[in-house]
RODREN-250561 format. One record per residue: x, y, z of N, C-alpha, C in turn. Coordinates in steps of 0.001 Angstrom, whole numbers, plus 500000, padded with zeros to 6 digits. Atoms other than C-alpha are relative to their C-alpha. Example, Ala and Ser with C-alpha at 12.3 -4.5 7.8 and 13.67 -1.06 7.14 Angstrom:
2
- 500890,498810,500000,512300,495500,507800,500900,501200,500000
- 499180,498810,499940,513670,498940,507140,499230,501090,500730
END
This chain:
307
- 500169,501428,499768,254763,562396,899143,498576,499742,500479
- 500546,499973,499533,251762,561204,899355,499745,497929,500044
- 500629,501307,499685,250324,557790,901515,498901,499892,500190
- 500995,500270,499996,247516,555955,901274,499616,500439,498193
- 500648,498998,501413,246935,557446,897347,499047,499042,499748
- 501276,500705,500713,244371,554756,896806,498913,500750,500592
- 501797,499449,499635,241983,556728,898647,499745,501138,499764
- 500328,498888,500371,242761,559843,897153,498792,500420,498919
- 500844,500094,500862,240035,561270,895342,500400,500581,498683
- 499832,499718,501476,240013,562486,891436,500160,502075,500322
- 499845,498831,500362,239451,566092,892600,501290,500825,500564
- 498441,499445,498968,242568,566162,895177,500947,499622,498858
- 498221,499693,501067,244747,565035,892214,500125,501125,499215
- 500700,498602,500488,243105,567597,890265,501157,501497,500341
- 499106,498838,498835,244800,570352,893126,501207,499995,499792
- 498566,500471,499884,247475,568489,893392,501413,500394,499076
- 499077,500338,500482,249295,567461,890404,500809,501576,499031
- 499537,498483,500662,249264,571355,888705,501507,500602,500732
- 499072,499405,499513,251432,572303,891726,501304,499397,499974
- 499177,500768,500317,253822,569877,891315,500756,500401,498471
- 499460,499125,501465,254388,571215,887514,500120,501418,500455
- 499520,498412,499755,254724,574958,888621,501057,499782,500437
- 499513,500096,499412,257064,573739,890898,501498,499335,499449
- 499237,500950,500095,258822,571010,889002,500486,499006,500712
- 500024,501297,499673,258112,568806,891315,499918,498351,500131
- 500067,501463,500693,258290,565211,891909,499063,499003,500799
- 500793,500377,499897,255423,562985,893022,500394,498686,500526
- 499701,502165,499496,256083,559343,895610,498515,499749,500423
- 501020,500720,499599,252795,557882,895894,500020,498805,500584
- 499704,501557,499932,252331,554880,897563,498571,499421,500932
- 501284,500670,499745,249183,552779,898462,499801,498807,500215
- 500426,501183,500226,247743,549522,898376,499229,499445,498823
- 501021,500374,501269,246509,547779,894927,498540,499426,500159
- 501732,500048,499983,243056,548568,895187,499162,501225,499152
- 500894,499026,500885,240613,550425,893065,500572,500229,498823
- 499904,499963,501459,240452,551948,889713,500099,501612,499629
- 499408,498563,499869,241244,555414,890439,501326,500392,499634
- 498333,499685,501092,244046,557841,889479,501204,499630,500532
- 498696,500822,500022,246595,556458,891524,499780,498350,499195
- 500264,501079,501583,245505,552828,889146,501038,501051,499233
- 499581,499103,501599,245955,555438,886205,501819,499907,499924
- 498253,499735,500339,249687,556573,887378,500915,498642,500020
- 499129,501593,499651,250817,552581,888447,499869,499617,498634
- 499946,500539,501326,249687,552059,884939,501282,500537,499800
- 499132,499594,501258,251691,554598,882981,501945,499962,500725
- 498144,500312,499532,254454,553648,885186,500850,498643,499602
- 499410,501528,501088,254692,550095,883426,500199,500266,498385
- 499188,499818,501238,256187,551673,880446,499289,500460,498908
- 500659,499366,500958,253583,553349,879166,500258,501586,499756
- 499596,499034,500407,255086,557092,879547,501279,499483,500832
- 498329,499551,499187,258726,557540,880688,499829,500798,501080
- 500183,499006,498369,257605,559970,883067,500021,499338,501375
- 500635,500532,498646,256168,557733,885354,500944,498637,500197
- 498937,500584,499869,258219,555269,887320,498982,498708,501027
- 500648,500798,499262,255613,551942,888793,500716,498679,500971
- 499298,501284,498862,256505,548755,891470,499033,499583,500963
- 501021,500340,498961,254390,546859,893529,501016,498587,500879
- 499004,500667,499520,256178,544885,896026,498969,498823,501457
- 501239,500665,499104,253966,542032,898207,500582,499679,501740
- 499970,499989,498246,254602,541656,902197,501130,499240,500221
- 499119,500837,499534,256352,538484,901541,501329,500047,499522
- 499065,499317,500088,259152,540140,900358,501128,500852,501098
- 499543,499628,498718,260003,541486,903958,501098,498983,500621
- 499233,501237,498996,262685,539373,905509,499839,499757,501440
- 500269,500373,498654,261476,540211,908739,498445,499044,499968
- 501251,500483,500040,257877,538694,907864,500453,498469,499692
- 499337,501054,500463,259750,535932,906264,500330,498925,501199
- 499022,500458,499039,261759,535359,909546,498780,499289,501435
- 501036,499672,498838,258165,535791,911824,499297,498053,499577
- 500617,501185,500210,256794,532773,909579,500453,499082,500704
- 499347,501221,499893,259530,530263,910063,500596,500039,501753
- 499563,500351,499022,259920,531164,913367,498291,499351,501078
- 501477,500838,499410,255874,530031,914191,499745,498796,499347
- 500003,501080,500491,256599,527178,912104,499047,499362,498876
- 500814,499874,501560,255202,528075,908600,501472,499981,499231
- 499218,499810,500165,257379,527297,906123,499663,500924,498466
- 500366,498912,500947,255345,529556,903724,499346,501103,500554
- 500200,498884,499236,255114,533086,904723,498570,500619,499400
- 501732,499431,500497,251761,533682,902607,499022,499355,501171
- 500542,500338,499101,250253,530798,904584,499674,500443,501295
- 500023,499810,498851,251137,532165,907469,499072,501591,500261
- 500607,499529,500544,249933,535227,906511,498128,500130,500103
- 501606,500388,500437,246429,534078,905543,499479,499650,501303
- 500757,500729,498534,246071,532253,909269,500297,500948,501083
- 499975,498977,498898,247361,535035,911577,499137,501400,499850
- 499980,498752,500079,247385,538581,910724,498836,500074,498990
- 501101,499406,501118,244732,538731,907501,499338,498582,500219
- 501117,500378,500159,242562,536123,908692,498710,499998,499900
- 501213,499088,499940,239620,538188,908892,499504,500619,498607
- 499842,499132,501306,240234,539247,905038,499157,499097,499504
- 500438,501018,500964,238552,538067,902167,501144,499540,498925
- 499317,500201,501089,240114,536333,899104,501154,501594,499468
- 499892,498773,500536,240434,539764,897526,500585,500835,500418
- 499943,498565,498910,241203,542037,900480,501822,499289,500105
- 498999,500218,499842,244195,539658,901097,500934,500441,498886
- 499079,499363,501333,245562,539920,897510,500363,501254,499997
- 500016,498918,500317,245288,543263,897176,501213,500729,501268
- 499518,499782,498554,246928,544096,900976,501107,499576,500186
- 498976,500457,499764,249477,541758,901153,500602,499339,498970
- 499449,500352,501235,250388,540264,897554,500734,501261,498942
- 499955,499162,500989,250174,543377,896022,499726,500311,498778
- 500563,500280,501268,248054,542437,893397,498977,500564,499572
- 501218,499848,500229,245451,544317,891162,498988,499065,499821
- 501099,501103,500465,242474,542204,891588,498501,500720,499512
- 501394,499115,500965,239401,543319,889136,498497,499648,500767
- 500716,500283,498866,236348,543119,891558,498443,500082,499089
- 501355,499923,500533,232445,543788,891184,499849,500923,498717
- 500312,499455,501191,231472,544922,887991,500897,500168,498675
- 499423,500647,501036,233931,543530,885677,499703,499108,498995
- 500980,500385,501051,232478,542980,882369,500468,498685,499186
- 499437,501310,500752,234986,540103,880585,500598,499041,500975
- 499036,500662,499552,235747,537089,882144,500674,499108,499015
- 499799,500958,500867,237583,534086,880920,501071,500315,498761
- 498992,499310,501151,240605,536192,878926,500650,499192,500152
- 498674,500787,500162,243413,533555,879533,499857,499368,498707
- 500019,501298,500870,241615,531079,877488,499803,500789,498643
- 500151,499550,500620,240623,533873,874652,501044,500520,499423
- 499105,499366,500551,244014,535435,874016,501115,498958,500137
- 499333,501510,500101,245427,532470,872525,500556,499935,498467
- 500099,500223,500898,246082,533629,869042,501442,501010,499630
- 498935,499320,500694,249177,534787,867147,499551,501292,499298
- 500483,499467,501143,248986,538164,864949,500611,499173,498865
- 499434,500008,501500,249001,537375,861024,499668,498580,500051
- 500249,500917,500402,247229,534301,861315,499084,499407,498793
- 500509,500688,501040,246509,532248,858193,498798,500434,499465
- 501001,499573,500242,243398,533702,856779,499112,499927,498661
- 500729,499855,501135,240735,533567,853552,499466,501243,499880
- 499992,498428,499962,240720,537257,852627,498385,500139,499036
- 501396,500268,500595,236927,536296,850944,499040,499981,501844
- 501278,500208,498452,235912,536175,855383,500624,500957,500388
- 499827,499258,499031,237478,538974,856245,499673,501389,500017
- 501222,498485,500073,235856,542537,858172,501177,500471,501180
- 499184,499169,499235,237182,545275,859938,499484,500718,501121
- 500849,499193,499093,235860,546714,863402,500686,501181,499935
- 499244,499171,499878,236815,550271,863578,499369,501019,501056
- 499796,498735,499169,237072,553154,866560,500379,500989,499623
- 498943,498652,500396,237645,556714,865568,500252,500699,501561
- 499618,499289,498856,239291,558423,868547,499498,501687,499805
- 500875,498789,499846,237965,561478,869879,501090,500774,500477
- 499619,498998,499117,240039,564286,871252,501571,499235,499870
- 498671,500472,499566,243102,562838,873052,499740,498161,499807
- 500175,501075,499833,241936,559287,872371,500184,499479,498749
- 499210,500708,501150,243425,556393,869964,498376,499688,499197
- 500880,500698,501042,242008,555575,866899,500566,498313,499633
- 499557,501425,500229,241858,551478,866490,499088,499453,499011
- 501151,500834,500732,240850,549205,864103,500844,498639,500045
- 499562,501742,500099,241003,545190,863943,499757,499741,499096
- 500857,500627,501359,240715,542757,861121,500367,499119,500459
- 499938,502004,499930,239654,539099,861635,499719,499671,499248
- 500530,500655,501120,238445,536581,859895,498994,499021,500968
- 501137,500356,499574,234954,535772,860083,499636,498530,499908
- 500134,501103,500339,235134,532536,859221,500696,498652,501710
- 499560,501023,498932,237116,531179,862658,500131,501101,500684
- 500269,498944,499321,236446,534296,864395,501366,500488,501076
- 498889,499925,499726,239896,535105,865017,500532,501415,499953
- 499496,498642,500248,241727,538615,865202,501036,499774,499184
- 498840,499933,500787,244537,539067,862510,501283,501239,500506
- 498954,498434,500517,246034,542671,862515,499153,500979,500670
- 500699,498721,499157,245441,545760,864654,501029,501510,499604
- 499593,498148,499985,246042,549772,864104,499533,500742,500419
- 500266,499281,498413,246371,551993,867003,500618,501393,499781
- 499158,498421,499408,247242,555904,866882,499688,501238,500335
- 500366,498914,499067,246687,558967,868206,500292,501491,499266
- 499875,499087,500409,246325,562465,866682,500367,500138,498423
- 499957,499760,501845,246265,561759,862920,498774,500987,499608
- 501595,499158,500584,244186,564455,860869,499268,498872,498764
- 500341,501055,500967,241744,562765,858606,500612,499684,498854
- 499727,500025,500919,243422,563268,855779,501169,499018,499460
- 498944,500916,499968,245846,561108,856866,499702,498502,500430
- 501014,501124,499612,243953,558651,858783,499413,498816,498747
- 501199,500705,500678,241574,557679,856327,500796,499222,498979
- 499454,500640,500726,243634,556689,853568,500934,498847,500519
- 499648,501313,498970,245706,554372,856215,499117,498923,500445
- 500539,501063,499755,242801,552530,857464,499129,499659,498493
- 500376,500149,500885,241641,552325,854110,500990,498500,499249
- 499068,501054,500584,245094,550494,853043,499780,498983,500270
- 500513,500755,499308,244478,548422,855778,498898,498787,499533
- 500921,500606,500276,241148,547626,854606,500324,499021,498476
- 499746,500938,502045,242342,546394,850762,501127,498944,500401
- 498653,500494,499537,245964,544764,852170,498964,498363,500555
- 500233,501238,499609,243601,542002,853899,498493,499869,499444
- 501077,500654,501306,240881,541933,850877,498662,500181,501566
- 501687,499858,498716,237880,543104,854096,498863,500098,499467
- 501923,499748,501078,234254,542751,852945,499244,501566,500316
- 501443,498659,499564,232761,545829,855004,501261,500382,501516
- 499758,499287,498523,233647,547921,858273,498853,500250,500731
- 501269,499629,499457,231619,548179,860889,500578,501256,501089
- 499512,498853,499504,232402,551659,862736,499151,500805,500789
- 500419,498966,499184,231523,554113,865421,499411,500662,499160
- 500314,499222,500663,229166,556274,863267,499485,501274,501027
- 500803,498701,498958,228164,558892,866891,500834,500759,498876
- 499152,498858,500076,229268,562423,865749,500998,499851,499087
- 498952,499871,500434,232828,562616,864490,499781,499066,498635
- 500044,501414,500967,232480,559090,862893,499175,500083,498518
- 501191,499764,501065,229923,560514,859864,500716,500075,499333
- 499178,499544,501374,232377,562073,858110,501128,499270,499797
- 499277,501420,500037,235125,559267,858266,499622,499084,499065
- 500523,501280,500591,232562,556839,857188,499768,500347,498229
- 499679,499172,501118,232492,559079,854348,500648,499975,499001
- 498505,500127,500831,235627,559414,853353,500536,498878,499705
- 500217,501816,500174,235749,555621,853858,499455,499338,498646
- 499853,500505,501641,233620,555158,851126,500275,500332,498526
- 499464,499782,501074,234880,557372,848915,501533,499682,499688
- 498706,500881,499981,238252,555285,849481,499200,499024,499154
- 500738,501378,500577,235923,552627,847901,500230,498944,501185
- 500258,501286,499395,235444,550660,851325,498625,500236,500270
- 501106,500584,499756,232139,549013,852031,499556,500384,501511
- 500194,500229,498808,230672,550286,855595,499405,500119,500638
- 500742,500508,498622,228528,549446,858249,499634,500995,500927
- 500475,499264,499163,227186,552168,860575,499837,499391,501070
- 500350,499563,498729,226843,551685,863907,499659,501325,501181
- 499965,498565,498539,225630,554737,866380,499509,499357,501314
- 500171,500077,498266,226210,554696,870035,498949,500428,500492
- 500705,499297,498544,223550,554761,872404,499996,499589,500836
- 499884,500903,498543,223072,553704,875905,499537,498638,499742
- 500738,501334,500430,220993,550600,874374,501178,499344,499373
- 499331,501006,500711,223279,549816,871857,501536,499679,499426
- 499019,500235,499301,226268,550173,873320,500227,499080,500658
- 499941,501263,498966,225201,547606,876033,499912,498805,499244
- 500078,501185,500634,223981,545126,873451,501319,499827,499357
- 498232,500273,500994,227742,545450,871525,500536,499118,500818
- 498901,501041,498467,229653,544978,875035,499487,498619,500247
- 500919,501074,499397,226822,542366,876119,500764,498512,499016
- 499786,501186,501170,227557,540193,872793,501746,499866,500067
- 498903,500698,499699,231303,540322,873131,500411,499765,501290
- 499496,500794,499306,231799,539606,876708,499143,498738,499836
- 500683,500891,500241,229215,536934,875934,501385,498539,499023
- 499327,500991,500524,231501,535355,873154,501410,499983,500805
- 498501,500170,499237,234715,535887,875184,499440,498897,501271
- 499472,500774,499086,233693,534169,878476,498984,498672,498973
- 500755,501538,500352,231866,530928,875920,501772,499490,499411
- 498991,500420,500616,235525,531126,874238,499424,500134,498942
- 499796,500299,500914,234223,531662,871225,500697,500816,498807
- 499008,499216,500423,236668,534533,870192,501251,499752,499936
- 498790,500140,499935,240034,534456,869453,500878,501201,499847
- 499488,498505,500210,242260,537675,870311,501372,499590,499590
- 498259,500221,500238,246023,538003,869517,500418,499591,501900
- 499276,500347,498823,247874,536731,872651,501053,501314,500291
- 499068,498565,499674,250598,540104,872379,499358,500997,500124
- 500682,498449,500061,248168,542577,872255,499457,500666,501392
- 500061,499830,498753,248716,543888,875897,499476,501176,499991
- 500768,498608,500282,246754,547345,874958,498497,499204,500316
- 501235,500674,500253,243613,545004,874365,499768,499506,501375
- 499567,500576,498566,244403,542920,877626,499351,501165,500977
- 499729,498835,498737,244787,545508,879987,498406,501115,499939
- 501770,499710,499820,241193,547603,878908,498994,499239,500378
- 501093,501322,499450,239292,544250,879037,499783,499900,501260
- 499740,500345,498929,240829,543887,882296,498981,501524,500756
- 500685,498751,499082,239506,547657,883615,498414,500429,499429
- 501377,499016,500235,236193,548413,881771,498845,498444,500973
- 500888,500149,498777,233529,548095,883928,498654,500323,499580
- 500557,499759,500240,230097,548116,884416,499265,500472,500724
- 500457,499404,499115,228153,550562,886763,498318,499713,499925
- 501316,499964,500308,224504,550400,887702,499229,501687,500547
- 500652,498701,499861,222613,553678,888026,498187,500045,499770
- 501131,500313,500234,218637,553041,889013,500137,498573,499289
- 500558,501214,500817,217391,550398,886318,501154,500253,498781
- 499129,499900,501315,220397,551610,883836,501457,499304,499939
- 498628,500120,499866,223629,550157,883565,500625,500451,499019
- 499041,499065,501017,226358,552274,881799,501415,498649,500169
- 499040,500630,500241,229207,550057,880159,501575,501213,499450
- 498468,499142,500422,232885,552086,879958,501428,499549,500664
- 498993,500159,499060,236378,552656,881208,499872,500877,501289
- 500068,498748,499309,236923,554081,884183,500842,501186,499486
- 499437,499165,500500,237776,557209,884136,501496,500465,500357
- 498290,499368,500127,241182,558613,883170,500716,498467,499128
- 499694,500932,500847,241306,555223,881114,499676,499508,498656
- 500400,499802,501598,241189,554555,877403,498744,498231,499791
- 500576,500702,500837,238510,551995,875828,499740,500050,498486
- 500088,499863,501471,238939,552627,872039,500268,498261,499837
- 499605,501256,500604,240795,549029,871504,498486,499058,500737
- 500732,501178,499508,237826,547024,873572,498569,500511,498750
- 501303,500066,501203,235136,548849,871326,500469,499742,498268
- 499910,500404,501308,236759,548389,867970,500083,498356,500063
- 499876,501225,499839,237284,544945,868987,498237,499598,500185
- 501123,499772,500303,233573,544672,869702,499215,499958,499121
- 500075,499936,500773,232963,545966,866866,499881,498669,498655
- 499555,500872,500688,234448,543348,865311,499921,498449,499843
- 500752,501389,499302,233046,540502,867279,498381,500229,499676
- 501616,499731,500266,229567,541904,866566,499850,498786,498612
- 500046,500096,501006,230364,540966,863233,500329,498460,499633
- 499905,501032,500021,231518,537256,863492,498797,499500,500629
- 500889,500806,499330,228639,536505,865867,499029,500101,498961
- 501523,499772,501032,226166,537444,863258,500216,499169,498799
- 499787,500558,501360,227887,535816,860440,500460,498529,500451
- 500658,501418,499324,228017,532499,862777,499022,499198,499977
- 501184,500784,500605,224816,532645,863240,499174,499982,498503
- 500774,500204,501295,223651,533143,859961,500571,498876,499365
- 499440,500871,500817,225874,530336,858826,498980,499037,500361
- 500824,501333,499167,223884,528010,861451,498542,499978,499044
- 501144,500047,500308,220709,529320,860310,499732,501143,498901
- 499769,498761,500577,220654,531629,857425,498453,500568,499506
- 501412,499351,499635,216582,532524,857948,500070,500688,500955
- 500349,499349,498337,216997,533622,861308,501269,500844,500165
- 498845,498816,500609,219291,536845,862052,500755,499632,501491
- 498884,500173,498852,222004,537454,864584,499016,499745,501149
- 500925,500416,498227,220730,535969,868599,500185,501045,500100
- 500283,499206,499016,221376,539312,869781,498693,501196,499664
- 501444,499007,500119,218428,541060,867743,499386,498726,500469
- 501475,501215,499470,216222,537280,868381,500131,500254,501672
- 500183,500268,498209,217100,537426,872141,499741,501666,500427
- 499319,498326,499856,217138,541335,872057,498368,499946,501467
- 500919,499992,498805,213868,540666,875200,500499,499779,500742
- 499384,500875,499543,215517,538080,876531,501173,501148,501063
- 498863,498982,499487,218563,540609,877503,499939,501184,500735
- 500210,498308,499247,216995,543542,878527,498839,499752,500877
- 501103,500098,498818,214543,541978,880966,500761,499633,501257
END
């Protein structure tokens, strides 16, 4: 049993969780919803993302004796009361987190403004003459995703998410993909792995787009879609609680004059970069509609951004 696990560190779970498997042991954590560490990780996969894991967050005012403390100082809301006694000294944040029991996403949270963005049905209405495909190849233990919108109302349609396909299998799937909603081009992870994909891609006969990761132009991807997410001018699926839930955790660290854009760690970002991806690709074909001399804002502003 361990308390306090929010402040455990990454290398004590490390220790930890091996002995627990030799053992066949069983693991009660319990903390306060704060941070982005591996107790985060396990509260995740305890909302039904493995069976293993079993999550619950339960907020103060749930206590009947706290309940009983309010209405007997003559609150007849036990948060209020709450907020003016015992955690008046808190901030916004500190309270949530302490006594609601709520993850709240803090400094260096890269998307705001998701309520109003994930507003869109899958399989919406589309002109298969505007539509492109962002794609992620997963690495290792990590999902392979791809989206298709339509560039024309910069909307998401259709998403494919899985994990441990060999190429041989892969490729011809996101390939189907690609013909099924008539896509003009892909634009794709080309680091490493991604070469030979893009490859096989076009000897599927699809059309595609290179992108390679670097620290630069990585930041300009992320930069341009939280950009169109908090203006609203994206539209995600509203069910796509995979998409949701990364948005919600990737982060952005500063290191010197550098800032590194990712998940934290022990958390997946494949669905926020194929999505990305995929937003790159409406913003450019926006602006070129506006102005079709002048190229995407994020090469014209590309000073502008990095000063």
């Amino acid at each position: 049993m361990v308390d306090e696990a929010h402040e455990i560190q990454d290398e004590a779970w490390a220790n930890l969780m091996p002995s627990l498997l030799d053992s066949e042991g069983r693991l009660i954590a319990i903390g306060i919803t704060k941070g982005k560490g591996r107790f985060r990780s396990y509260w995740e996969l305890g909302q039904g993302a493995d069976p293993n894991f079993y999550s619950a967050s339960v907020p103060s005012t749930a206590n009947p004796v706290i309940v009983a403390q309010a209405e007997k100082a003559g609150f007849s809301d036990p948060i209020q009361y709450l907020r003016e006694t015992v955690a008046a000294d808190l901030t916004d944040i500190e309270f949530r987190q302490q006594y609601l029991a709520e993850w709240v996403e803090q400094d260096g949270q890269v998307f705001k403004n998701l309520d109003s963005v994930f507003d869109t049905p899958w399989g919406y209405a589309h002109n298969t003459m505007n539509t492109a495909m962002g794609l992620d190849i997963g690495k290792m233990n990590d999902f392979t995703v791809a989206y298709v919108g339509d560039l024309s109302t910069s909307r998401f349609l259709a998403r494919d998410r899985f994990v441990g396909l060999d190429y041989s299998v892969a490729v011809p799937r996101i390939a189907k993909m690609y013909r099924a909603f008539g896509c003009s081009v892909i634009q794709m992870d080309t680091t490493g792995g991604g070469i030979p994909v893009a490859d096989f891609l076009r000897k599927e006969g699809c059309n595609v787009l290179d992108y390679t990761f670097t620290q630069r132009s990585k930041a300009e991807l992320i930069m341009t879609f939280a950009r169109e997410v908090e203006r609203g001018l994206v539209h995600l699926p509203k069910d796509d609680k995979e998409l949701r839930r990364e948005m919600e955790l990737f982060e952005a660290t500063v290191n010197g004059t550098n800032v590194k854009y990712e998940a934290p760690k022990g958390y997946h970002d494949d669905a926020v970069m194929a999505a990305a991806l995929l937003t790159h690709l409406m913003a450019k074909r926006r602006n070129f509609a506006k102005s079709p001399i002048v190229g995407s804002y994020l090469h014209k502003n590309r000073a502008v951004a990095l000063a």
